[in-house]
C-alpha positions as a Python dict, from the first residue, in 0.01 Angstrom:
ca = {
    (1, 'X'): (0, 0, 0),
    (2, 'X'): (-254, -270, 66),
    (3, 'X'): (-168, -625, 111),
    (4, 'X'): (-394, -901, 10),
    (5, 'X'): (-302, -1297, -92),
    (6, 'X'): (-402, -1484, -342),
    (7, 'X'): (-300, -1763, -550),
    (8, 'X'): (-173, -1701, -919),
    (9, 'X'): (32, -1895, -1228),
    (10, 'X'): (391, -1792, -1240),
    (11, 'X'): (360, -1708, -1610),
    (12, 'X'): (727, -1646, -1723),
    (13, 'X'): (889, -1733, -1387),
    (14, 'X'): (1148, -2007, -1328),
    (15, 'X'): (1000, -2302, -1126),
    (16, 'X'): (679, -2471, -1103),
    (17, 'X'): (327, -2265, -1123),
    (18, 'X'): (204, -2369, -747),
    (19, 'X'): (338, -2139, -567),
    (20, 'X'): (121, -1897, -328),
    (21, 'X'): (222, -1515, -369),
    (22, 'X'): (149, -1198, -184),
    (23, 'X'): (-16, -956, -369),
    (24, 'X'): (125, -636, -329),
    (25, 'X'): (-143, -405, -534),
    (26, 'X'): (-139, -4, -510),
    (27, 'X'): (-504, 159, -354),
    (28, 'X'): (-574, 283, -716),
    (29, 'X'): (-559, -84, -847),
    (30, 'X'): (-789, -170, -604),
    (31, 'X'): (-1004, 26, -716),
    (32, 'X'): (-1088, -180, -987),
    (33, 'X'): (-1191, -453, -788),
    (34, 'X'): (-1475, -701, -938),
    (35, 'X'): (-1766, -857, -762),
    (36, 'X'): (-1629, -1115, -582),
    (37, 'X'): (-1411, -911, -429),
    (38, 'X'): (-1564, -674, -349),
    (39, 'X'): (-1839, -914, -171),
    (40, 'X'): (-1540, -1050, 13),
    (41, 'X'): (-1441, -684, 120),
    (42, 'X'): (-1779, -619, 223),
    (43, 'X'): (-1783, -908, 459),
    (44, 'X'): (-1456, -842, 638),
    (45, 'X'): (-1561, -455, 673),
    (46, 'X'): (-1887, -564, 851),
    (47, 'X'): (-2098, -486, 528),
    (48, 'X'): (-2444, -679, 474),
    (49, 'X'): (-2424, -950, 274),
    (50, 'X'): (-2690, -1131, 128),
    (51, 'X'): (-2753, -1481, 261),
    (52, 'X'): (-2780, -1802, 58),
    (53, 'X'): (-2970, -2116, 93),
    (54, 'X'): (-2787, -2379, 37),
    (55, 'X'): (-3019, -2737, -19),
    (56, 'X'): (-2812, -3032, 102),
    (57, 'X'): (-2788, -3396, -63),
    (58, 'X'): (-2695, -3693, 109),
    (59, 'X'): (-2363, -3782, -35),
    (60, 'X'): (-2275, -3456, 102),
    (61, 'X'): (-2316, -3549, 423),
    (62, 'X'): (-2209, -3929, 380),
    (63, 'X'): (-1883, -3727, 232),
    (64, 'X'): (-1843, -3518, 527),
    (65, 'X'): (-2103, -3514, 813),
    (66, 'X'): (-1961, -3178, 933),
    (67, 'X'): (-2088, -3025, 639),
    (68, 'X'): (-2374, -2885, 803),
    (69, 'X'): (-2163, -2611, 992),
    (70, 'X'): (-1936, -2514, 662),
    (71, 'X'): (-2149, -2266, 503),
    (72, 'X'): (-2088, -1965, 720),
    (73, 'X'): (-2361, -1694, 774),
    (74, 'X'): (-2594, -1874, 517),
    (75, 'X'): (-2864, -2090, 579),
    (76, 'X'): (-2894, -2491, 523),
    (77, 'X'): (-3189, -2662, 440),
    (78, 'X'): (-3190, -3101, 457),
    (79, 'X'): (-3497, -3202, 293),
    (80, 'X'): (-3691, -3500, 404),
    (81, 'X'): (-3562, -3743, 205),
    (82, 'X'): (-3197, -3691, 308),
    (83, 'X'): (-3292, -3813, 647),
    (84, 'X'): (-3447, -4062, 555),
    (85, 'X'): (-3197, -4209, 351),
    (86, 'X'): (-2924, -4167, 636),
    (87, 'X'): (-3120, -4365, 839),
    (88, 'X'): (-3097, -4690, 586),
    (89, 'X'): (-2708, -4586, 582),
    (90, 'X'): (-2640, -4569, 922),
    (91, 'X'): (-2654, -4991, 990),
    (92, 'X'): (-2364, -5003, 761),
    (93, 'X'): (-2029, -5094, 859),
    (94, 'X'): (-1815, -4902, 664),
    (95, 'X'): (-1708, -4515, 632),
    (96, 'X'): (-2018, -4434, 504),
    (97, 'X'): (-2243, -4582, 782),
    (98, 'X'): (-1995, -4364, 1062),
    (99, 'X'): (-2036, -4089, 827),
    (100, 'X'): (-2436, -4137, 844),
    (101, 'X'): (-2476, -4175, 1232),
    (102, 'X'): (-2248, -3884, 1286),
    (103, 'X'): (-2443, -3669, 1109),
    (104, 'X'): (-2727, -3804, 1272),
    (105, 'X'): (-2583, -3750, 1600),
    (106, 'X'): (-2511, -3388, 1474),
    (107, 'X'): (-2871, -3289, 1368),
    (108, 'X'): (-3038, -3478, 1738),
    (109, 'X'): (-2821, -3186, 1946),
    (110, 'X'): (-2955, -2968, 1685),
    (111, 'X'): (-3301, -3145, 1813),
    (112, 'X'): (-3269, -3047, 2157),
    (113, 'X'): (-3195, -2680, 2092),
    (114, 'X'): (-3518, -2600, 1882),
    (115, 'X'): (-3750, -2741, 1627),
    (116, 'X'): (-3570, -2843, 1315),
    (117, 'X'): (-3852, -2779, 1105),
    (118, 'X'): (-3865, -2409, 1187),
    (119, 'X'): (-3475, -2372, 1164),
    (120, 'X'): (-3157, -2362, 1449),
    (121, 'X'): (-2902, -2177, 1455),
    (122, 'X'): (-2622, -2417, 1488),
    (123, 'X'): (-2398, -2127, 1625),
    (124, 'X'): (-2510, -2267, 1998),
    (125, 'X'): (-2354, -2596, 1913),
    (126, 'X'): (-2006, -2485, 1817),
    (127, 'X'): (-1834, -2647, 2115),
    (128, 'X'): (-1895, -2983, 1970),
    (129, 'X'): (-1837, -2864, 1612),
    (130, 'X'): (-1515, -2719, 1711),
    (131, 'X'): (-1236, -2695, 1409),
    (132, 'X'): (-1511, -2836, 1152),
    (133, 'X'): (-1731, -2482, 1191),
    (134, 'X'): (-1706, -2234, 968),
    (135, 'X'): (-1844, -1895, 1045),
    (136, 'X'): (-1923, -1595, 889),
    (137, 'X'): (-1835, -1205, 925),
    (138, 'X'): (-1831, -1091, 1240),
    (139, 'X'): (-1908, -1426, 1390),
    (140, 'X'): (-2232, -1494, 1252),
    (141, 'X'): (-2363, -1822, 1193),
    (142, 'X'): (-2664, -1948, 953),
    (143, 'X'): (-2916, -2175, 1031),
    (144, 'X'): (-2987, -2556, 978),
    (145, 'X'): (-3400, -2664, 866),
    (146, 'X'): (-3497, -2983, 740),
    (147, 'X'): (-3834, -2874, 537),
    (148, 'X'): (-4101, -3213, 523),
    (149, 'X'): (-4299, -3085, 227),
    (150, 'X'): (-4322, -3256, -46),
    (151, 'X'): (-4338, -2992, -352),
    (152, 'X'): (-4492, -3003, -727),
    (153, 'X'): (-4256, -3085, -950),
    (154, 'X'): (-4195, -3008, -1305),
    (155, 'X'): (-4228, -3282, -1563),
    (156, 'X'): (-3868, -3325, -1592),
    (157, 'X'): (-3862, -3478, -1265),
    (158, 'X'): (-4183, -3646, -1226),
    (159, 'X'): (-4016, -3962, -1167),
    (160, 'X'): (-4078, -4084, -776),
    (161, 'X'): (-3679, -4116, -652),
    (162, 'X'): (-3512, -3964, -387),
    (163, 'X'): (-3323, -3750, -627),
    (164, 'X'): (-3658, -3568, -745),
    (165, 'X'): (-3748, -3512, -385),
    (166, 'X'): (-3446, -3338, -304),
    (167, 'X'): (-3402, -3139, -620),
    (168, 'X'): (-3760, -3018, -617),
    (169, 'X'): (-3687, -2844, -251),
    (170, 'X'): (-3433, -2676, -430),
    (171, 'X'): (-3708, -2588, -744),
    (172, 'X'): (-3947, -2457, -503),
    (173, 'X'): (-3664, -2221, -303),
    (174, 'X'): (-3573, -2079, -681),
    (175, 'X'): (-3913, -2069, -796),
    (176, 'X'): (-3998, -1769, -482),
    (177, 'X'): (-3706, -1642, -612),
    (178, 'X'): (-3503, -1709, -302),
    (179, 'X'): (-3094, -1714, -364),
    (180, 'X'): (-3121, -2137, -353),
    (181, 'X'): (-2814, -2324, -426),
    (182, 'X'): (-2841, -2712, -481),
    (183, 'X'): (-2549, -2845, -333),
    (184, 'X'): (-2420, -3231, -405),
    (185, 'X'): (-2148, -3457, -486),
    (186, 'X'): (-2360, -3687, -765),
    (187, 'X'): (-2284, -3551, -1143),
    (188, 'X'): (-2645, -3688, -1254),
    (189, 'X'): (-2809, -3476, -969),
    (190, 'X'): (-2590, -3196, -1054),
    (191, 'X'): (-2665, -3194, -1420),
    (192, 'X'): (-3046, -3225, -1386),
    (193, 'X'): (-3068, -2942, -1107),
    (194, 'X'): (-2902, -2775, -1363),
    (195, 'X'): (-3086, -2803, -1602),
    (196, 'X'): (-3396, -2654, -1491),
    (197, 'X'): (-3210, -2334, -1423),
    (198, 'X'): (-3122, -2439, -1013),
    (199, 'X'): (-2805, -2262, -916),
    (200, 'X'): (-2608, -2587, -835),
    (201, 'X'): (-2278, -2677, -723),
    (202, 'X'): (-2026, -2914, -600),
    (203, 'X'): (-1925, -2961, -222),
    (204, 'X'): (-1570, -2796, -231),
    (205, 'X'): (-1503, -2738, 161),
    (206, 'X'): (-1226, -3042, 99),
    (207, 'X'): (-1112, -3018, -217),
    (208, 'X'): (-755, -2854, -322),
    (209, 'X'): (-712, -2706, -654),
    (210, 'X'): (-438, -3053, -802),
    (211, 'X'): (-319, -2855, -1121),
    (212, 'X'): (-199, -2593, -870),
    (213, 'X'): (-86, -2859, -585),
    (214, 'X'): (208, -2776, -397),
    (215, 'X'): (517, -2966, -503),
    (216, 'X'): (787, -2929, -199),
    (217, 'X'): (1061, -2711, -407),
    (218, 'X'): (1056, -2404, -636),
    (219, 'X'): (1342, -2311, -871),
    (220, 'X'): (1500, -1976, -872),
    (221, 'X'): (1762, -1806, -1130),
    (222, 'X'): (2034, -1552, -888),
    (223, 'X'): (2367, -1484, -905),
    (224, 'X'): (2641, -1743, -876),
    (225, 'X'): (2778, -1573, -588),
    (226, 'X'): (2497, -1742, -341),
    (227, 'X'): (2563, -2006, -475),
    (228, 'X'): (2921, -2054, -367),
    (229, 'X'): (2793, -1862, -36),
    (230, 'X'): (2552, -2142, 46),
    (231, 'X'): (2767, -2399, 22),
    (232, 'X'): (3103, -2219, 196),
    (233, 'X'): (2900, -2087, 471),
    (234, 'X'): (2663, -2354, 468),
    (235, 'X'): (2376, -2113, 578),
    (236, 'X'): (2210, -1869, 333),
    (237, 'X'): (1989, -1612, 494),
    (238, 'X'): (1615, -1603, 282),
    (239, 'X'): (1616, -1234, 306),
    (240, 'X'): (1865, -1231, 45),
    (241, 'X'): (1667, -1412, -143),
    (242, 'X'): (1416, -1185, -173),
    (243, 'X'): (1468, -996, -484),
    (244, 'X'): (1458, -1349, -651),
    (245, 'X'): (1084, -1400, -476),
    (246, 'X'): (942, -1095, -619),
    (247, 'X'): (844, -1043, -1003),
    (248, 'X'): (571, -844, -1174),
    (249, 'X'): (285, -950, -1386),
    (250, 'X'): (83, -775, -1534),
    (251, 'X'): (129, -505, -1345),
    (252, 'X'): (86, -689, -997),
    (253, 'X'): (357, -768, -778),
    (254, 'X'): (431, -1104, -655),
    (255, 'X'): (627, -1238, -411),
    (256, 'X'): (665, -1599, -396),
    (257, 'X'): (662, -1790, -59),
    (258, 'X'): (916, -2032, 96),
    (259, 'X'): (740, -2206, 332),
    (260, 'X'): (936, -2466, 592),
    (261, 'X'): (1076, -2767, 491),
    (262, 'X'): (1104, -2669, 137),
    (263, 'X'): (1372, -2701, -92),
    (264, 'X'): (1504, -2428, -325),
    (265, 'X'): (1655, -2519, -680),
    (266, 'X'): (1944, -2254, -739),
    (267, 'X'): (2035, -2174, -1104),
    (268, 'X'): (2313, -1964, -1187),
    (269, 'X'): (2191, -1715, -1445),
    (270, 'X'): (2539, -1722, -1640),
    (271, 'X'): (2633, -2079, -1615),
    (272, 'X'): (2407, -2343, -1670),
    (273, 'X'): (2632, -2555, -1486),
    (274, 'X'): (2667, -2381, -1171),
    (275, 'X'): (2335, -2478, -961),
    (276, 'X'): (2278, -2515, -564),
    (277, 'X'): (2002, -2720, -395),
    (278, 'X'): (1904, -2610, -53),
    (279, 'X'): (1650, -2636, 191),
    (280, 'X'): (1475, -2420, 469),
    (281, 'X'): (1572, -2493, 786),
    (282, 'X'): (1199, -2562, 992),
    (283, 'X'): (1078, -2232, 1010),
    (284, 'X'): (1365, -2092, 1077),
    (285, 'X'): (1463, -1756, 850),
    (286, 'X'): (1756, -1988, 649),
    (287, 'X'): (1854, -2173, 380),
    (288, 'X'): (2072, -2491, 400),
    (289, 'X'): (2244, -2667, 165),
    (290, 'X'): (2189, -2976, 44),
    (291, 'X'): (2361, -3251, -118),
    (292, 'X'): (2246, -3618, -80),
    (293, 'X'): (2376, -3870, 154),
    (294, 'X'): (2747, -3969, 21),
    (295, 'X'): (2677, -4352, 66),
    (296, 'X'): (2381, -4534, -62),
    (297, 'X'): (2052, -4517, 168),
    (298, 'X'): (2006, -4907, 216),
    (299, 'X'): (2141, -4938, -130),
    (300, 'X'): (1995, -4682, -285),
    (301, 'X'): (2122, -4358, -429),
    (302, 'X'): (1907, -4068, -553),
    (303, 'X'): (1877, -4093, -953),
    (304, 'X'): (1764, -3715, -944),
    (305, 'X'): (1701, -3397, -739),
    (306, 'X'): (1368, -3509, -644),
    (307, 'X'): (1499, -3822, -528),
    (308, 'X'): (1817, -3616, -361),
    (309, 'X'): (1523, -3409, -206),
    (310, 'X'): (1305, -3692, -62),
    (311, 'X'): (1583, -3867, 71),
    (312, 'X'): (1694, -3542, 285),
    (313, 'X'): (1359, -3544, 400),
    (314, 'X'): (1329, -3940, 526),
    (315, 'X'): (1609, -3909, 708),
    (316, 'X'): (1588, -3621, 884),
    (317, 'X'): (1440, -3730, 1229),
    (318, 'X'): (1316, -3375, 1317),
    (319, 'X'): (1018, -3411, 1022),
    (320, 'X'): (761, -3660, 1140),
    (321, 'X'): (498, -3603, 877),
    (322, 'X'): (623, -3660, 485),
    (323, 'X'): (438, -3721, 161),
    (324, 'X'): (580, -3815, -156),
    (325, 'X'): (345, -3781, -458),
    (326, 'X'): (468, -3906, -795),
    (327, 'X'): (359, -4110, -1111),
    (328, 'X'): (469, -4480, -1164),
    (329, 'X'): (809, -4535, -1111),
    (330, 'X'): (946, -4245, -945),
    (331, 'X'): (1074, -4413, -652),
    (332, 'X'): (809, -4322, -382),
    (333, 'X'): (759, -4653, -187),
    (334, 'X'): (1148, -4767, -262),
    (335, 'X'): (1296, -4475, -108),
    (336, 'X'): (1052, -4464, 188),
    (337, 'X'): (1108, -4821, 260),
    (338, 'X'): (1472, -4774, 185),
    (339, 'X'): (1537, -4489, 472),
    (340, 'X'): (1252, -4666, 711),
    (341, 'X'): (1507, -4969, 705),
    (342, 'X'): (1780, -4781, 721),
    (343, 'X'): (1659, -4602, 1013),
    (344, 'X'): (1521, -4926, 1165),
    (345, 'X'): (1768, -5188, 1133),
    (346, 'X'): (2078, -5010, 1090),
    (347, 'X'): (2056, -4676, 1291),
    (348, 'X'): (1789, -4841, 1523),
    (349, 'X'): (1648, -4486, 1558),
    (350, 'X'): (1280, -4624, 1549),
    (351, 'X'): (1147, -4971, 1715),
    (352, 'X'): (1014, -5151, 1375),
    (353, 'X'): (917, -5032, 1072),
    (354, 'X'): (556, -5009, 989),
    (355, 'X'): (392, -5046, 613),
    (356, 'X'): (55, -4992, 570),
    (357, 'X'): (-212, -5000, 259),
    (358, 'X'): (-542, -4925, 221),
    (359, 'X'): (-734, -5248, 93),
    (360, 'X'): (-860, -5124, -248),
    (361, 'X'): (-857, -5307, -561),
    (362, 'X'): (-793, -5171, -923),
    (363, 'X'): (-1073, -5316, -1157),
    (364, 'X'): (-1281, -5595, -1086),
    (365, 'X'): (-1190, -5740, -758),
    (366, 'X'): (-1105, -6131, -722),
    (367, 'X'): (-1355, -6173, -419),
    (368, 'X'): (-1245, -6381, -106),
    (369, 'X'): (-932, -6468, -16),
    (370, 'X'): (-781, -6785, 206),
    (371, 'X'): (-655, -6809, 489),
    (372, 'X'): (-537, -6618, 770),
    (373, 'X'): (-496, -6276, 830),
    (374, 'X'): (-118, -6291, 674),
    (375, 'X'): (-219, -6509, 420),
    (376, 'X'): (-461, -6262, 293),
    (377, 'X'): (-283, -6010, 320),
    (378, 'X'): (41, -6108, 118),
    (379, 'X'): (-148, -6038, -193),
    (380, 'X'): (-241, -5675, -100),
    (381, 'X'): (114, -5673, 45),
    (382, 'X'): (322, -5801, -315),
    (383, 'X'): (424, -5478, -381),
    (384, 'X'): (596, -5381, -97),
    (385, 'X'): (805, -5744, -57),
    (386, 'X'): (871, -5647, -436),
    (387, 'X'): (1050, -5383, -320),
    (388, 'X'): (1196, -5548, 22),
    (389, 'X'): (1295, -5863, -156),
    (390, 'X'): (1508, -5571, -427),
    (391, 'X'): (1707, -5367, -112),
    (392, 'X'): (1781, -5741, 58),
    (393, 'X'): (1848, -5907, -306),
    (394, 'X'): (2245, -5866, -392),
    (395, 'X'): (2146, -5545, -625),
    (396, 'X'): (2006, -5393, -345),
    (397, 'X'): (2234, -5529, -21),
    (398, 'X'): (2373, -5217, 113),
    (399, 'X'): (2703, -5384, 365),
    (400, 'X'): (3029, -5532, 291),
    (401, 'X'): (3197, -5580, -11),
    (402, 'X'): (3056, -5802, -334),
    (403, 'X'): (3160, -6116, -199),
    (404, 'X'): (2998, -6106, 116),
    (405, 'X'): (2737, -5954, -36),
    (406, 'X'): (2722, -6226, -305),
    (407, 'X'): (2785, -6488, 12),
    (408, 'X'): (2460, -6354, 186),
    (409, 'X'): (2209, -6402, -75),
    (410, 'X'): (2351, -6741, -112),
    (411, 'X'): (2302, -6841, 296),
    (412, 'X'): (1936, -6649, 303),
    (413, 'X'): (1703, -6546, 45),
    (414, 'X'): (1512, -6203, 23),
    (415, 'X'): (1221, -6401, 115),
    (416, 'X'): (1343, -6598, 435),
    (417, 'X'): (1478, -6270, 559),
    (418, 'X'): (1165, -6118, 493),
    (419, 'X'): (973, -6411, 688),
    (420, 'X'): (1274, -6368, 987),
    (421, 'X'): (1199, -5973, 1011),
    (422, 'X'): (889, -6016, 1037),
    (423, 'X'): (924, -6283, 1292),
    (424, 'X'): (1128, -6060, 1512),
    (425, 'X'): (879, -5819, 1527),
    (426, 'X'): (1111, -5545, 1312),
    (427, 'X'): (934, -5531, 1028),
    (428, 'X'): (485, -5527, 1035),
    (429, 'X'): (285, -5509, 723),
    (430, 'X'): (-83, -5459, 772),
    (431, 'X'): (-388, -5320, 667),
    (432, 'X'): (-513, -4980, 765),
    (433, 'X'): (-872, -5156, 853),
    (434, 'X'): (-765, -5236, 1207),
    (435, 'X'): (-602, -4852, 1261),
    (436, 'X'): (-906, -4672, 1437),
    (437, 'X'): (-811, -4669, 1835),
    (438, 'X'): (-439, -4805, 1804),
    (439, 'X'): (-131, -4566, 1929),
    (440, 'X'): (154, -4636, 1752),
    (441, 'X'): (524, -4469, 1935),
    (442, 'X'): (888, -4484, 1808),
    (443, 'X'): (753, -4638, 1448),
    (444, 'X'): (857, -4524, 1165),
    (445, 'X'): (523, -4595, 982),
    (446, 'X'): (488, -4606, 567),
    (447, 'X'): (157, -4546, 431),
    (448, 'X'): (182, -4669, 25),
    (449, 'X'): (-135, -4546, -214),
    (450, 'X'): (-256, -4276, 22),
    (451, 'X'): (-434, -4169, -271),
    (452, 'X'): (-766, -4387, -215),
    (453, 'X'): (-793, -4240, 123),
    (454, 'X'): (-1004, -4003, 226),
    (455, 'X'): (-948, -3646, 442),
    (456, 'X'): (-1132, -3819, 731),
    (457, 'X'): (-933, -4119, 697),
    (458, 'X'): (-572, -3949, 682),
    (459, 'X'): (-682, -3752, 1009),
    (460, 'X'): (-765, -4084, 1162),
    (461, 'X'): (-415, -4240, 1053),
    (462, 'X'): (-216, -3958, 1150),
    (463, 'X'): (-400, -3894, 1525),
    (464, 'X'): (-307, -4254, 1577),
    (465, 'X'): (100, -4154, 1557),
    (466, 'X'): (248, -4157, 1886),
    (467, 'X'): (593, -4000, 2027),
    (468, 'X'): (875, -4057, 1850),
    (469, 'X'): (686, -4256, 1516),
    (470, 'X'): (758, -4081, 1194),
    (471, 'X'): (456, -4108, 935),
    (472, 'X'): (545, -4117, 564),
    (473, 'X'): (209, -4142, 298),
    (474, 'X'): (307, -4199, -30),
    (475, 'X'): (68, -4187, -368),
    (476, 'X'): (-12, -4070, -695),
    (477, 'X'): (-316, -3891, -774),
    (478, 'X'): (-317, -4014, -1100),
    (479, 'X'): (-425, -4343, -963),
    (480, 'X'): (-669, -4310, -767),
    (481, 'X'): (-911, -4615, -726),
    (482, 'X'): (-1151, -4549, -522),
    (483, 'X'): (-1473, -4421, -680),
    (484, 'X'): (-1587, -4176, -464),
    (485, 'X'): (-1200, -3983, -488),
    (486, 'X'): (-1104, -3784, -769),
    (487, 'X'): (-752, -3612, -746),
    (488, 'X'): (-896, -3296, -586),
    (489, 'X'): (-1050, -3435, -352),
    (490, 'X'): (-832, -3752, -173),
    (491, 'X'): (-654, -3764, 124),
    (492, 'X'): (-336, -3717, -38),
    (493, 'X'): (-407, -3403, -226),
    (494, 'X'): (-571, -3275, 113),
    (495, 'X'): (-282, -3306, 329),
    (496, 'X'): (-65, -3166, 135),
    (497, 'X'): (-209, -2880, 49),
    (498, 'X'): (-342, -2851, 434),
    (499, 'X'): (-19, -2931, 644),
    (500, 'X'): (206, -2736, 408),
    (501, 'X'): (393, -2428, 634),
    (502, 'X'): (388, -2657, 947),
    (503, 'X'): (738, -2710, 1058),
    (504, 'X'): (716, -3102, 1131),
    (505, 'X'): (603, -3175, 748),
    (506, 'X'): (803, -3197, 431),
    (507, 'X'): (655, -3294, 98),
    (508, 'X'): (835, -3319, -221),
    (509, 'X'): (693, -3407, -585),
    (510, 'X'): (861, -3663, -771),
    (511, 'X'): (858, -3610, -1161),
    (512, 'X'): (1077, -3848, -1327),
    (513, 'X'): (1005, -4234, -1380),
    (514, 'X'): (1347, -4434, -1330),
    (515, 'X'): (1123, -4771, -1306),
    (516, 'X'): (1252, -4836, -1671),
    (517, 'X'): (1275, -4640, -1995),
    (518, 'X'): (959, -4824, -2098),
    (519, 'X'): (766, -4746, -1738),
    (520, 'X'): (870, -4384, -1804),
    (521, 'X'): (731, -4373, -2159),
    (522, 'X'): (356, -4487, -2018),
    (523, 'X'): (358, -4320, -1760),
    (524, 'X'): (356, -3979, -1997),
    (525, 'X'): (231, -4107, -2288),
    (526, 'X'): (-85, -4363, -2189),
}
């Protein structure tokens, strides 16, 4: 038997279509390979593969300036223009000026190792690449030209822009009949290299497939009798399991993965009403069962198994990394805040509780604000004490009976307890501008619309997490208002799909609105 992963829709299964299976596929099936994989076979058994070259355009590398050292054994060409338009980027102050002089920086130790014109191998410069690289069969790396010329073009793309420039490098390497690829994140630029018959593509080194996005939990039909074992011996070994992981389509064999940290929905298959939820133990080989805290988390008990899930998750202390994703009104940000203060002020398991947000505005923005630092931030900040001011209102007051309850709100209001957390230090809302070069221990640290980040950024917020600080990002991709983030390709969608299978992370995908019945009808419906 030959063994071989790959990722496929659970047609007819139970539970949602994300999962990744093991192929189990017979030698005869094999057989019947197609192209791709058989190019793919040919690489990994030493076979010659044809190289590509792959023309680079500068929102590329403004997306990711380790681009250059992605493309394996193939070769990268930078035409003239691309340089020269990273050097009017690189005096900005933002992302995208880093992004420039990075790249910059990258292509001046290229500089040193041979003449860029006539092409380096960038396999010499791997130690500062490090995890970025990408290489080829066997180890083999491509090589990285930037080519001056400036080429005829056709009439199409007379016009004297940068664009043209670029593209026609790409015309000339297709007109010699070289295997050229045109390679950039701009749709216009895509659909006019297309058009005159360029291979051309998208940069997908970063990007996650969202329709097939993990979702923390997968739901699986099995006999009532592990059900009643889970919860009597409170431990349910995953081998047994495994005839429940493993179905058959179309003539393939899957098995289904359980990776750590996530939950399993069990169904009895002869009485609807008989269900388990439990979750794997780290990476451990075990199931364990799970069934909600018995009082309310701050004030707040789970509405439904998603919100049973992500509540397991905040307050376990042993998962430091967590991501909720969810549309409007699922509870993300009022559950994380919810366990963060129940951890913080009540447990005093972490110092202060930390809630961050990316400063990015929907629409039209309203330009400056006043005042100082706090003052500009409250407005970024009004959904978050929308949700503080609810778990310290009465509805949400989580000690003591209804009359003390009732006799609190009277003596303080959400707000001035608000102002006197803050005060003592417990409770810090900020932006995520000021991040880069903090260290942040024994936090437990909320980042709310994670969405508009990007890959780079979420590394750079989670390497600033220090020893003992647990780091919750919260989003949906739905949402996403940055324009240079779609939902494949934000920082949200990459973690996820990257960190999943790592012992410290949990994720779980929240499905239901419980905002309101109207909130819940938008959300679907507009």
């Amino acid at each position: 038997m030959t063994t071989f992963k790959t990722t496929a829709k659970a047609r007819g299964n139970d539970g949602p279509a994300d999962r990744e299976y093991e192929v189990l596929a017979s030698a005869e099936q094999n057989a019947g390979l197609g192209a791709a994989e058989e190019t793919m076979a040919a690489g990994v058994s030493g076979g010659k593969v044809e190289t590509k070259t792959f023309v680079i355009d500068t929102n590329v590398l403004l997306h990711n300036p380790n681009a250059l050292f992605v493309f394996k054994e193939h070769d990268v060409v930078i035409p003239y223009t691309v340089i020269e338009e990273l050097d009017k980027m690189k005096r900005k102050d933002d992302d995208l000026g880093r992004n420039a002089r990075e790249c910059i920086r990258h292509l001046d130790r290229l500089r040193n190792m041979g003449r860029l014109i006539d092409g380096v191998d960038w396999g010499k410069a791997s130690p500062f690449v490090g995890a970025a690289a990408s290489i080829g069969p066997d180890g083999r790396t491509g090589s990285i030209r930037i080519d001056i010329n400036d080429y005829p073009r056709p009439p199409a793309i007379k016009a004297d822009v940068p664009d043209n420039h670029i593209i026609s490098v790409a015309w000339d390497l297709h007109k010699k009949g070289k295997r050229a690829v045109f390679v950039s994140k701009d749709l216009s630029a895509r659909i006019k290299s297309d058009s005159l018959g360029i291979k051309t593509e998208d940069f997908e080194n970063q990007k996650v497939d969202a329709d097939q996005l993990y979702t923390g939990y997968l739901t699986l039909t099995v006999e009532g009798q592990f059900i009643d074992d889970l919860y009597h011996d409170r431990l349910l070994a995953l081998s047994k399991l495994e005839p429940y992981l493993t179905s058959s389509i179309d003539g393939d064999i899957y098995k289904r993965s359980v990776f750590p940290n996530q939950y399993v929905v069990l169904k009895d298959g002869e009485d609807d009403n008989h269900t388990g939820l439990g979750r794997r133990l780290s990476d451990t080989d075990h199931i364990i069962p799970v069934s909600g805290p018995r009082k309310p988390t701050f004030g707040i008990m789970a509405r439904n198994v998603q919100q049973t899930m992500a509540i397991d998750l905040l307050l376990d202390d042993d998962v430091k990394l967590i991501t909720l994703l969810g549309s409007a009104g699922t509870g993300k940000t009022l559950l994380a805040i919810a366990a963060g203060m129940t951890k913080v002020f009540n447990e005093e398991r972490y110092e202060k509780l930390l809630v961050a947000r990316p400063i990015m505005p929907m629409g039209r923005d309203i330009g400056y604000l006043p005042g100082d630092k706090d003052e500009k931030l409250g407005a970024w900040m009004q959904p978050i004490f929308d949700n503080l001011g609810y778990l310290l209102s009465t509805r949400g007051a989580h000690t003591g009976d209804r009359n003390e309850r009732a006799a609190a709100a009277e003596s303080h209001t959400s707000e001035q307890r608000i102002a006197k957390l803050m005060a003592d230090g417990k409770l810090v809302l900020e932006p995520l501008t000021y991040i880069r070069g903090r260290s942040i221990p024994h936090q437990f640290m909320i980042v709310d619309e994670a969405q508009n980040l990007t890959p780079h950024e979420v590394k750079t917020i989670a390497s600033r997490v220090g020893e003992g600080t647990k780091l919750i990002l919260t989003g949906d991709i739905g949402q996403i208002d940055n324009p240079y983030l779609d939902q494949s390709s934000n920082g949200l969608s990459y973690t996820v799909e990257k960190m999943k299978g790592i012992r410290l992370f949990g994720h779980v995908s929240l499905a239901k609105s419980e905002r309101s019945e109207l909130a819940s009808l938008a959300a679907s419906r507009l």
